[in-house]
mmCIF file of the N, C-alpha and C atoms, coordinates in Angstrom:
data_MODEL
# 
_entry.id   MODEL 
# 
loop_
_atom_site.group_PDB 
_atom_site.id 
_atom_site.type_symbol 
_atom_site.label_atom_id 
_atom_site.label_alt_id 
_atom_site.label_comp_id 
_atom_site.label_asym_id 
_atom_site.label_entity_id 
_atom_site.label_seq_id 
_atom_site.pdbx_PDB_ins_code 
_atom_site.Cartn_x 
_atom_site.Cartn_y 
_atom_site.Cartn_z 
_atom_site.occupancy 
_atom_site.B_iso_or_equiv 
_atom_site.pdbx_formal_charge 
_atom_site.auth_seq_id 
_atom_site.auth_comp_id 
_atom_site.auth_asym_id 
_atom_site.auth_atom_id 
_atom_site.pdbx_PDB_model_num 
ATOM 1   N N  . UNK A 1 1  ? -49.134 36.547 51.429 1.00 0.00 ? 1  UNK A N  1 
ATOM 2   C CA . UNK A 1 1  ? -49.264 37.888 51.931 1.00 0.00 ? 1  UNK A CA 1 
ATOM 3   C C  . UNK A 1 1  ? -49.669 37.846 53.403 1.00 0.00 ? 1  UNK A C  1 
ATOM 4   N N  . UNK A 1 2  ? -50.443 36.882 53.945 1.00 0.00 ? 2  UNK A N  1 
ATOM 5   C CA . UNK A 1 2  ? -50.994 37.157 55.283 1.00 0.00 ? 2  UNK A CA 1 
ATOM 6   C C  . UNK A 1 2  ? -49.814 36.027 56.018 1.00 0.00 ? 2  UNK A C  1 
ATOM 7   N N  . UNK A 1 3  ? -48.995 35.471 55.650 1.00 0.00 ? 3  UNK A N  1 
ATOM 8   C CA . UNK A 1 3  ? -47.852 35.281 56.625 1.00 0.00 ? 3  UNK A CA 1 
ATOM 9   C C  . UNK A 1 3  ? -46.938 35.873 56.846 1.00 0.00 ? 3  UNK A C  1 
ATOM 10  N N  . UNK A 1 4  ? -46.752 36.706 55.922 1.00 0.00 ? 4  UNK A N  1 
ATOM 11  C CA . UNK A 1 4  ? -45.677 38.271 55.312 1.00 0.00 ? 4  UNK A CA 1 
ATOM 12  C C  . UNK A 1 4  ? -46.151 39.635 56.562 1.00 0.00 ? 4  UNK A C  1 
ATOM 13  N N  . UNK A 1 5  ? -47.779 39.006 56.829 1.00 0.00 ? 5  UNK A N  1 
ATOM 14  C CA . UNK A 1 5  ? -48.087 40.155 57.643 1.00 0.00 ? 5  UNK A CA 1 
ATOM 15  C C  . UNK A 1 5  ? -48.189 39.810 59.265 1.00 0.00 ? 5  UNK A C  1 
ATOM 16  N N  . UNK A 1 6  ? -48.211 38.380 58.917 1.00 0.00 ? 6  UNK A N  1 
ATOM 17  C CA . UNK A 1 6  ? -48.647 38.244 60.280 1.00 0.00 ? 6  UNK A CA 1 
ATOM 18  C C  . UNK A 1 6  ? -46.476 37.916 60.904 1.00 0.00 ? 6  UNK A C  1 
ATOM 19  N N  . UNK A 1 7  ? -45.607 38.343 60.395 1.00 0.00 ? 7  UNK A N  1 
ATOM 20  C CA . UNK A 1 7  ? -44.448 37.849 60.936 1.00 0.00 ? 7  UNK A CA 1 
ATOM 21  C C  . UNK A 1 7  ? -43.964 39.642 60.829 1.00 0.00 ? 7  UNK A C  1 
ATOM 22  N N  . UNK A 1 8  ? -44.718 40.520 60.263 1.00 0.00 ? 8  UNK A N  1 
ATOM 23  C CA . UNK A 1 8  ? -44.594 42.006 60.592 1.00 0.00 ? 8  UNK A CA 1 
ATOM 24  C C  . UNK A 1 8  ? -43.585 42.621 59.528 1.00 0.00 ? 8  UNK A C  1 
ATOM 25  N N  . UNK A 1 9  ? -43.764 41.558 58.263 1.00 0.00 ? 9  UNK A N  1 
ATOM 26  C CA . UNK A 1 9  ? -42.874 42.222 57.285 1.00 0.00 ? 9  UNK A CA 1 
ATOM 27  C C  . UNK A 1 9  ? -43.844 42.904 56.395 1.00 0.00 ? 9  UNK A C  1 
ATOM 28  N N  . UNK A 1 10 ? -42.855 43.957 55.658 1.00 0.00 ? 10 UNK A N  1 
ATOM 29  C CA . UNK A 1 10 ? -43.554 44.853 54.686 1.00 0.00 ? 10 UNK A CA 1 
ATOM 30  C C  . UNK A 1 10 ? -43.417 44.450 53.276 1.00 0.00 ? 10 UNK A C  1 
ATOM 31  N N  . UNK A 1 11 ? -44.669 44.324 53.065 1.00 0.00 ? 11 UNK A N  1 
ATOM 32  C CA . UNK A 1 11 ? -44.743 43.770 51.642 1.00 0.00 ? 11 UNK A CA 1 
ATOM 33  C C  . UNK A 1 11 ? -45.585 44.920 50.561 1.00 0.00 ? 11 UNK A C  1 
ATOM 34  N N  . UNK A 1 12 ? -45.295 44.153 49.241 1.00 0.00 ? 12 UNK A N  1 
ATOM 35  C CA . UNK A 1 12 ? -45.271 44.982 47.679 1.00 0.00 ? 12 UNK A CA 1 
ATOM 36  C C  . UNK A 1 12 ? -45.518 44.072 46.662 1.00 0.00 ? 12 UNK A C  1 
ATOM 37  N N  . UNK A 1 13 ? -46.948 44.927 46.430 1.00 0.00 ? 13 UNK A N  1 
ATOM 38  C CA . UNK A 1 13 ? -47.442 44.073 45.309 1.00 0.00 ? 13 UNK A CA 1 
ATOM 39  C C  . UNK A 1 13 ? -47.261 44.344 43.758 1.00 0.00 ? 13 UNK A C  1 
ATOM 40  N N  . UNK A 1 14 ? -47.164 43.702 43.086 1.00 0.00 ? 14 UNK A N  1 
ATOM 41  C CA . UNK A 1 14 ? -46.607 43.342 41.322 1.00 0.00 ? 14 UNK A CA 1 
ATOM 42  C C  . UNK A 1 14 ? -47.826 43.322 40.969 1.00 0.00 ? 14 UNK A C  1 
ATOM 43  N N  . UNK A 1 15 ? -48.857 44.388 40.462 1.00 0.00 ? 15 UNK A N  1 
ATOM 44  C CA . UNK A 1 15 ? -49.923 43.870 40.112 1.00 0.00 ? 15 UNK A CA 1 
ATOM 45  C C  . UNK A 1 15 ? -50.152 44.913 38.803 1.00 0.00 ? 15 UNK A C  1 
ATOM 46  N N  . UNK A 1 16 ? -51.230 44.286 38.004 1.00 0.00 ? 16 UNK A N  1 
ATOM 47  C CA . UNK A 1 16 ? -51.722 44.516 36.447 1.00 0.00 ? 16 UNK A CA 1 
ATOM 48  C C  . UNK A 1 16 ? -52.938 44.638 36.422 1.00 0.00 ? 16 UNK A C  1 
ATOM 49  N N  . UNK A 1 17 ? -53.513 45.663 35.082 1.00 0.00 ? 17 UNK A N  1 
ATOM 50  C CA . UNK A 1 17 ? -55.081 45.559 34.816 1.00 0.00 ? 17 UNK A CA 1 
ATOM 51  C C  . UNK A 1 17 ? -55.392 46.455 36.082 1.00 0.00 ? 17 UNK A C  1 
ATOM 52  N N  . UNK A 1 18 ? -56.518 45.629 36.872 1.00 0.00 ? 18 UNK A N  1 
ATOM 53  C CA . UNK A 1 18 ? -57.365 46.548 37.761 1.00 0.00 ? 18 UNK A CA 1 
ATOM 54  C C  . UNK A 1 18 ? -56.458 46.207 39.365 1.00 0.00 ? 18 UNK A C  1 
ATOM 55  N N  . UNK A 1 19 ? -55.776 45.898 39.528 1.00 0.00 ? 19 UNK A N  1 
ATOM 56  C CA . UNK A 1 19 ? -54.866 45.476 40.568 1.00 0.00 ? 19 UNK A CA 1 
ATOM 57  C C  . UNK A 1 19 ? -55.518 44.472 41.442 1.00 0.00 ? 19 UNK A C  1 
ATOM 58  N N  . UNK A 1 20 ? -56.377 44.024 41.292 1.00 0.00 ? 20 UNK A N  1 
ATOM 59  C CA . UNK A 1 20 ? -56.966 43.033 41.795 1.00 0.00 ? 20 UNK A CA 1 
ATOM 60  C C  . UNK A 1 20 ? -56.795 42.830 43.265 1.00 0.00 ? 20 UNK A C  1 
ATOM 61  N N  . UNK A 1 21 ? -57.378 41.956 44.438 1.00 0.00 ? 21 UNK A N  1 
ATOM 62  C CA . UNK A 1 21 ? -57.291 41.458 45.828 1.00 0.00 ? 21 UNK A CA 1 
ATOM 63  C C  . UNK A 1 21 ? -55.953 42.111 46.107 1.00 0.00 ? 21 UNK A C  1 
ATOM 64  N N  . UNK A 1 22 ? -54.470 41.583 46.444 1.00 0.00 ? 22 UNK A N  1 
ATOM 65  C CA . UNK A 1 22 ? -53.766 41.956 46.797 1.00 0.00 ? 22 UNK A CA 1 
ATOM 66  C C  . UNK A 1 22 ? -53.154 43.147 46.543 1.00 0.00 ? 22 UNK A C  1 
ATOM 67  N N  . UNK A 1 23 ? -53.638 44.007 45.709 1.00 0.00 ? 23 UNK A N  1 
ATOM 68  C CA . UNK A 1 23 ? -53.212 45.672 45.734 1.00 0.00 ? 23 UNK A CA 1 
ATOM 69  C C  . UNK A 1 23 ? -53.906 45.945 47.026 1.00 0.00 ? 23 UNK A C  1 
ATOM 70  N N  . UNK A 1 24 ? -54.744 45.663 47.706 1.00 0.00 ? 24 UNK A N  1 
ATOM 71  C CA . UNK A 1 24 ? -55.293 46.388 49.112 1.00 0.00 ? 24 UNK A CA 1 
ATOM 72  C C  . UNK A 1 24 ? -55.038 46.012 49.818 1.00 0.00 ? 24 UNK A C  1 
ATOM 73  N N  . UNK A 1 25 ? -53.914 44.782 50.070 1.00 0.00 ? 25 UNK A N  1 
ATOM 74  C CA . UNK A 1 25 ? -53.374 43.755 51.071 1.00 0.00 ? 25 UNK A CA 1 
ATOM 75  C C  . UNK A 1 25 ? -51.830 44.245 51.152 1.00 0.00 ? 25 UNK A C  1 
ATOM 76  N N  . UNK A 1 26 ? -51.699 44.196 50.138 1.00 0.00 ? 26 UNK A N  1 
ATOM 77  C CA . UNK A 1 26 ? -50.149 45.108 50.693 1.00 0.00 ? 26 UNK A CA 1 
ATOM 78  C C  . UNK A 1 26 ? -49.775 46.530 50.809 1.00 0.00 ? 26 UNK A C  1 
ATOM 79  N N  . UNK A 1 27 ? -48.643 46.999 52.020 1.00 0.00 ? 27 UNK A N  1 
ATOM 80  C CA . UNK A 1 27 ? -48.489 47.706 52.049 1.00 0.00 ? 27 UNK A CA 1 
ATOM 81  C C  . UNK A 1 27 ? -47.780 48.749 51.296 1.00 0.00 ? 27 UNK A C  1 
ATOM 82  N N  . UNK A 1 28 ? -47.457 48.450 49.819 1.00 0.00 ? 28 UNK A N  1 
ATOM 83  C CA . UNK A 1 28 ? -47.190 48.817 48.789 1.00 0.00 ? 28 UNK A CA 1 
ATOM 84  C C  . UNK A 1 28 ? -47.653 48.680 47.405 1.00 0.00 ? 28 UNK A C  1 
ATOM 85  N N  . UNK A 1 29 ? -48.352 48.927 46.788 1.00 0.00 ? 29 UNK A N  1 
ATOM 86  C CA . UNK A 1 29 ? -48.612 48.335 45.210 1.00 0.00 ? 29 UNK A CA 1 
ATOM 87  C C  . UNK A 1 29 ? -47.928 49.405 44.190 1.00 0.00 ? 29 UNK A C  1 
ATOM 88  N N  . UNK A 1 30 ? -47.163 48.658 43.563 1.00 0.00 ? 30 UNK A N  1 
ATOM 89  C CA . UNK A 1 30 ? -46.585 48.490 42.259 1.00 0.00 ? 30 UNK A CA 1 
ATOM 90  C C  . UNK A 1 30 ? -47.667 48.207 41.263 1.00 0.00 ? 30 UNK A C  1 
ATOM 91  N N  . UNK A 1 31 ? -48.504 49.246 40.295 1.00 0.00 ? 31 UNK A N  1 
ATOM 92  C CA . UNK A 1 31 ? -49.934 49.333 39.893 1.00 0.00 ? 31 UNK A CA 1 
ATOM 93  C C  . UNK A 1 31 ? -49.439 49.608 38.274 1.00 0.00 ? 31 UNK A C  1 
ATOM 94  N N  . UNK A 1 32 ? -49.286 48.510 37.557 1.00 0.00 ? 32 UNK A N  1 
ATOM 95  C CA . UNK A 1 32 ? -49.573 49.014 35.885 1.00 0.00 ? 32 UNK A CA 1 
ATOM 96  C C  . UNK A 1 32 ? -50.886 48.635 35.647 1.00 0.00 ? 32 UNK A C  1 
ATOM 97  N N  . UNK A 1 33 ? -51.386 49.818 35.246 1.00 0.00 ? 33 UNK A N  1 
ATOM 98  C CA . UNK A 1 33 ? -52.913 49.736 34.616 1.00 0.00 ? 33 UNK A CA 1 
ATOM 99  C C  . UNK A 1 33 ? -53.167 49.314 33.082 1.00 0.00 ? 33 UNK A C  1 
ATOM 100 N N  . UNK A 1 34 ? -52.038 48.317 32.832 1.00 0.00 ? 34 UNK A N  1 
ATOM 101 C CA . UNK A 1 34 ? -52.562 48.136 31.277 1.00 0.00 ? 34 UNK A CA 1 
ATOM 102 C C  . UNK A 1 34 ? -53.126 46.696 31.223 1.00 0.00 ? 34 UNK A C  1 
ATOM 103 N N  . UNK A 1 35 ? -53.805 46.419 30.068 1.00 0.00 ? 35 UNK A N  1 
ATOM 104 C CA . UNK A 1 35 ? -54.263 44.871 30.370 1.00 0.00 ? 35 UNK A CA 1 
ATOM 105 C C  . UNK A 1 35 ? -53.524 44.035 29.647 1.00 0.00 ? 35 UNK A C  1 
ATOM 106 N N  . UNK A 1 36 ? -52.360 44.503 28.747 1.00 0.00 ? 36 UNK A N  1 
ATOM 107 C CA . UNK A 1 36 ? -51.513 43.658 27.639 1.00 0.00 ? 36 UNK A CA 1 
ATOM 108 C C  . UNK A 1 36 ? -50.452 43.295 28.862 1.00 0.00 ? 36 UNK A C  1 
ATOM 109 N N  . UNK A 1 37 ? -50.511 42.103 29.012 1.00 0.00 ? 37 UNK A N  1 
ATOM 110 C CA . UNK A 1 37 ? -49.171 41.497 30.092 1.00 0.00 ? 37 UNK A CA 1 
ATOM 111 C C  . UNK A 1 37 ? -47.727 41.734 30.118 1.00 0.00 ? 37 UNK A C  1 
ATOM 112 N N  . UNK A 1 38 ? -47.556 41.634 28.558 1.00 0.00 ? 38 UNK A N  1 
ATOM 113 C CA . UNK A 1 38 ? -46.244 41.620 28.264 1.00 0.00 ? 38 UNK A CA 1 
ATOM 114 C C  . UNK A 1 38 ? -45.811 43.362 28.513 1.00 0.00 ? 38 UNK A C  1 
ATOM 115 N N  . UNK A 1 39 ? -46.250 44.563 28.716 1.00 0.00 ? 39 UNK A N  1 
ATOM 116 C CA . UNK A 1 39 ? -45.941 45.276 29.239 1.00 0.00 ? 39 UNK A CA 1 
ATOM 117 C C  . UNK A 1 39 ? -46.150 45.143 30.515 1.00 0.00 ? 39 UNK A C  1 
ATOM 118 N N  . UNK A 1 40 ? -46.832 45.017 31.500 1.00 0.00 ? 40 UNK A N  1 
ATOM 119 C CA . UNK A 1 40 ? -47.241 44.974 32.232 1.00 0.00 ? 40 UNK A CA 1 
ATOM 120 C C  . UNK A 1 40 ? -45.680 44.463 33.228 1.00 0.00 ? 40 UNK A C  1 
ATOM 121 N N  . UNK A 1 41 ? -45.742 43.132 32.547 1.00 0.00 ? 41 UNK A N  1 
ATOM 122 C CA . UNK A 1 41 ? -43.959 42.452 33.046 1.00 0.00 ? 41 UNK A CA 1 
ATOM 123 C C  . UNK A 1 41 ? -43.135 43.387 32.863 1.00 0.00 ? 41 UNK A C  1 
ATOM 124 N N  . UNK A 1 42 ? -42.912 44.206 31.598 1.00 0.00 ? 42 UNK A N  1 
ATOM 125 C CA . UNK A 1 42 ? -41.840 45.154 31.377 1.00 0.00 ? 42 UNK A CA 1 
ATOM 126 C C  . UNK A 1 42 ? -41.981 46.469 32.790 1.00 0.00 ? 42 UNK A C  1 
ATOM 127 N N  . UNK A 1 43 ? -43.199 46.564 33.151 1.00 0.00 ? 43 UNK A N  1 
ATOM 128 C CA . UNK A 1 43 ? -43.246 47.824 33.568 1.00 0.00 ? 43 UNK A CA 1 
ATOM 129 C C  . UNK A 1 43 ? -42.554 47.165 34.818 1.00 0.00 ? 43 UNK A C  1 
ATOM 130 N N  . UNK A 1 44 ? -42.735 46.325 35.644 1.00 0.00 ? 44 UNK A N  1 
ATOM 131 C CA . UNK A 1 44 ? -42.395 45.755 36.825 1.00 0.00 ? 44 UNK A CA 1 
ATOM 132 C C  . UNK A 1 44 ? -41.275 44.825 36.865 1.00 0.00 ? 44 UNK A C  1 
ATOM 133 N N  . UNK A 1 45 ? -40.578 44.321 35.548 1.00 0.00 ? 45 UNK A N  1 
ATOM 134 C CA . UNK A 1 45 ? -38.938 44.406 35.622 1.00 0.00 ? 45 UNK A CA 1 
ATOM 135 C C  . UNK A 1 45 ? -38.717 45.889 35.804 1.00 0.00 ? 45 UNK A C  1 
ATOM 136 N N  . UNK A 1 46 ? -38.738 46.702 35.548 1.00 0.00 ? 46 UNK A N  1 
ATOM 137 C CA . UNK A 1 46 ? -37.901 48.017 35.664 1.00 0.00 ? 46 UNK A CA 1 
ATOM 138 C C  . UNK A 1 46 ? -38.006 48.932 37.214 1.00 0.00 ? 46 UNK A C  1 
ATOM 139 N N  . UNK A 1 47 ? -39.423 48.445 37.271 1.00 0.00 ? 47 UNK A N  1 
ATOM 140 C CA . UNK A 1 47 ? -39.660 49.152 38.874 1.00 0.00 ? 47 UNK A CA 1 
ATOM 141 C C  . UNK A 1 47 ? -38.613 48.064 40.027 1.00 0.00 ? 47 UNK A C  1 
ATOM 142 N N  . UNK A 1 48 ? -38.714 46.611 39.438 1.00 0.00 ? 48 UNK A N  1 
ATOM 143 C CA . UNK A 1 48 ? -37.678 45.956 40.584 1.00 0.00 ? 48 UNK A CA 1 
ATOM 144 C C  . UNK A 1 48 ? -36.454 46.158 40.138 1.00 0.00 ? 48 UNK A C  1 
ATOM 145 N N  . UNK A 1 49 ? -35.699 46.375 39.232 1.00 0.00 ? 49 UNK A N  1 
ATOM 146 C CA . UNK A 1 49 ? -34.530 46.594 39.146 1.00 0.00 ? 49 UNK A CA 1 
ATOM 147 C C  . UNK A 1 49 ? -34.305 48.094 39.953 1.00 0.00 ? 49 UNK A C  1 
ATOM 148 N N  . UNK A 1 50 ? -35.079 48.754 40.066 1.00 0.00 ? 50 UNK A N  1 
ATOM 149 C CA . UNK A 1 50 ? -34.958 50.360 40.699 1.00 0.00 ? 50 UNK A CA 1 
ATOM 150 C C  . UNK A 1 50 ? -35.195 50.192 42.077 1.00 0.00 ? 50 UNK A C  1 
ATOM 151 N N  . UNK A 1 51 ? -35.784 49.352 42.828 1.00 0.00 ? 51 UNK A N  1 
ATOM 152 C CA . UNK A 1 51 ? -36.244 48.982 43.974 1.00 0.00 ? 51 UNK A CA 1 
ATOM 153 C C  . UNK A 1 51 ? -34.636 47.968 44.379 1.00 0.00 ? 51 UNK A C  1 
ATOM 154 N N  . UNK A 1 52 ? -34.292 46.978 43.571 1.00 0.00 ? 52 UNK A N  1 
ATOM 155 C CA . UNK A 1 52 ? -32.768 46.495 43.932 1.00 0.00 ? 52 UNK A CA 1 
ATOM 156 C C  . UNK A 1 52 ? -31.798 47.299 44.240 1.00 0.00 ? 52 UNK A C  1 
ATOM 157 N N  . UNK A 1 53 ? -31.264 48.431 43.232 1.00 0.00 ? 53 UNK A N  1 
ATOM 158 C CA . UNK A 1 53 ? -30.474 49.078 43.272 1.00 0.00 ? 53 UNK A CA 1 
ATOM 159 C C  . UNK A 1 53 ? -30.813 49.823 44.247 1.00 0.00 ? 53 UNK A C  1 
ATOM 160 N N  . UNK A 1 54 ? -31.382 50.518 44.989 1.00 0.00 ? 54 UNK A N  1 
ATOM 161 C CA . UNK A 1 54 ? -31.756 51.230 45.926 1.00 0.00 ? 54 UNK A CA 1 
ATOM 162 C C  . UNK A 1 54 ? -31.779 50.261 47.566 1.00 0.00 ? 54 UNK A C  1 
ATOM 163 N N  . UNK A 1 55 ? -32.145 49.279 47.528 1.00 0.00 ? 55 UNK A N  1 
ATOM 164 C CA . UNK A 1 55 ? -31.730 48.205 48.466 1.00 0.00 ? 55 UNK A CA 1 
ATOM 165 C C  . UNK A 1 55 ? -30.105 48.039 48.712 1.00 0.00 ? 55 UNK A C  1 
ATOM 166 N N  . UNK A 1 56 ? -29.607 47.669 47.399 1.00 0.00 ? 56 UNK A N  1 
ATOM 167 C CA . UNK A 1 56 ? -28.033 47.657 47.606 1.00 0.00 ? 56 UNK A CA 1 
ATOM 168 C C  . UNK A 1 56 ? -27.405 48.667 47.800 1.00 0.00 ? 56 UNK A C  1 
ATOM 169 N N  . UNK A 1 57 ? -27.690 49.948 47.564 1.00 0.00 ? 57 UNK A N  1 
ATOM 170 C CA . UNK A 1 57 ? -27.610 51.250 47.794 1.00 0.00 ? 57 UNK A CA 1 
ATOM 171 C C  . UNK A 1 57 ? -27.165 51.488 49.303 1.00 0.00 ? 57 UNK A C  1 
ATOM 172 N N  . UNK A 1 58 ? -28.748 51.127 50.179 1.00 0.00 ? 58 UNK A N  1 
ATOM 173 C CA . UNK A 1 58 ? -28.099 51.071 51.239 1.00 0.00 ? 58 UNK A CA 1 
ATOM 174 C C  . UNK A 1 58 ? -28.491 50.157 52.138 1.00 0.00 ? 58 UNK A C  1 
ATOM 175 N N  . UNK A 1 59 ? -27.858 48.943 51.725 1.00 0.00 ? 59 UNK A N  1 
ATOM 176 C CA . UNK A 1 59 ? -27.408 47.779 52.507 1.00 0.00 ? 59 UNK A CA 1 
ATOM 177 C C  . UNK A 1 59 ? -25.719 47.824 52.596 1.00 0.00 ? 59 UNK A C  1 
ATOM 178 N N  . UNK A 1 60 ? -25.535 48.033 51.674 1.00 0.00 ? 60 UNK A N  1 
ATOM 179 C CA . UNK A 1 60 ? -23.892 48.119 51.020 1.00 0.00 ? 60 UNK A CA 1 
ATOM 180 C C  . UNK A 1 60 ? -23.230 49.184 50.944 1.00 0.00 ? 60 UNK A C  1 
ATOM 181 N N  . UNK A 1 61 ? -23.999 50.527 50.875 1.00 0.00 ? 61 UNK A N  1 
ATOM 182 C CA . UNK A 1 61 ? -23.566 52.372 51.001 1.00 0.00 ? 61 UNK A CA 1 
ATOM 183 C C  . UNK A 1 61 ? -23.038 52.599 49.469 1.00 0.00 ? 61 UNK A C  1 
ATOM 184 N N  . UNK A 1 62 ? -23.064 51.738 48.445 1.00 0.00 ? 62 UNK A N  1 
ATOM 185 C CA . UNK A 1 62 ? -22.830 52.187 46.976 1.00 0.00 ? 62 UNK A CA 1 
ATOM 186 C C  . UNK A 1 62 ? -23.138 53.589 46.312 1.00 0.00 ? 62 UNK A C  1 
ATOM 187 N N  . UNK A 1 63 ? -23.130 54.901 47.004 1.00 0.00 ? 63 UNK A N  1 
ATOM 188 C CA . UNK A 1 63 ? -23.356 55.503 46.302 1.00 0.00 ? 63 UNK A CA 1 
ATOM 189 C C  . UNK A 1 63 ? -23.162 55.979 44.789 1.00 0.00 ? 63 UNK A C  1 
ATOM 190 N N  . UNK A 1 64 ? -23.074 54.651 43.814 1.00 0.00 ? 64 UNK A N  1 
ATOM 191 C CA . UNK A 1 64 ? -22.343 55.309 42.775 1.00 0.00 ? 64 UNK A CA 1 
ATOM 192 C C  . UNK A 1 64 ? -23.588 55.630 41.751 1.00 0.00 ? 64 UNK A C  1 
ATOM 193 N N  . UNK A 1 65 ? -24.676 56.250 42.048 1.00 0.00 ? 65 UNK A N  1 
ATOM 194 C CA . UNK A 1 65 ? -25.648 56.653 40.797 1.00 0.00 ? 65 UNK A CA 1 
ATOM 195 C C  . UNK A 1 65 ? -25.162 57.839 40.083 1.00 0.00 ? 65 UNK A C  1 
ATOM 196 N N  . UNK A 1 66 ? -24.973 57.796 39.166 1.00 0.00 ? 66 UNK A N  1 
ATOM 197 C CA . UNK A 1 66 ? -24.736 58.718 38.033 1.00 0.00 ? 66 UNK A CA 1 
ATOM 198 C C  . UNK A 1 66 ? -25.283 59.028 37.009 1.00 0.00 ? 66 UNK A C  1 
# 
């Protein structure tokens, strides 16, 4: 995270439970508040698959959401 910041990129944190150190270090947190992991993973596969598609969206101009 602090070479992510110190080269002026924007970063996003994957974090669980109480979000621990790096929820206040990045300039984004991605925050499931549960303490069972295996959701926790589920919740943040789905937020990055929504965060991809929206990247390719417009890197590429795909408007095809339907």
């Amino acid at each position: 995270m602090e070479t992510a910041k110190k080269m002026g990129l924007i970063t996003i944190a994957f974090t669980g439970k109480d979000g621990g150190a790096i929820a206040k270090m990045a300039d984004f947190s991605i925050h499931v508040s549960a303490s069972h992991t295996a959701r926790v993973q589920e919740a943040h596969i789905t937020a990055s698959h929504a965060i991809c598609e929206l990247v390719d969206i417009k890197l590429f101009q795909k408007p095809d959401l339907k």
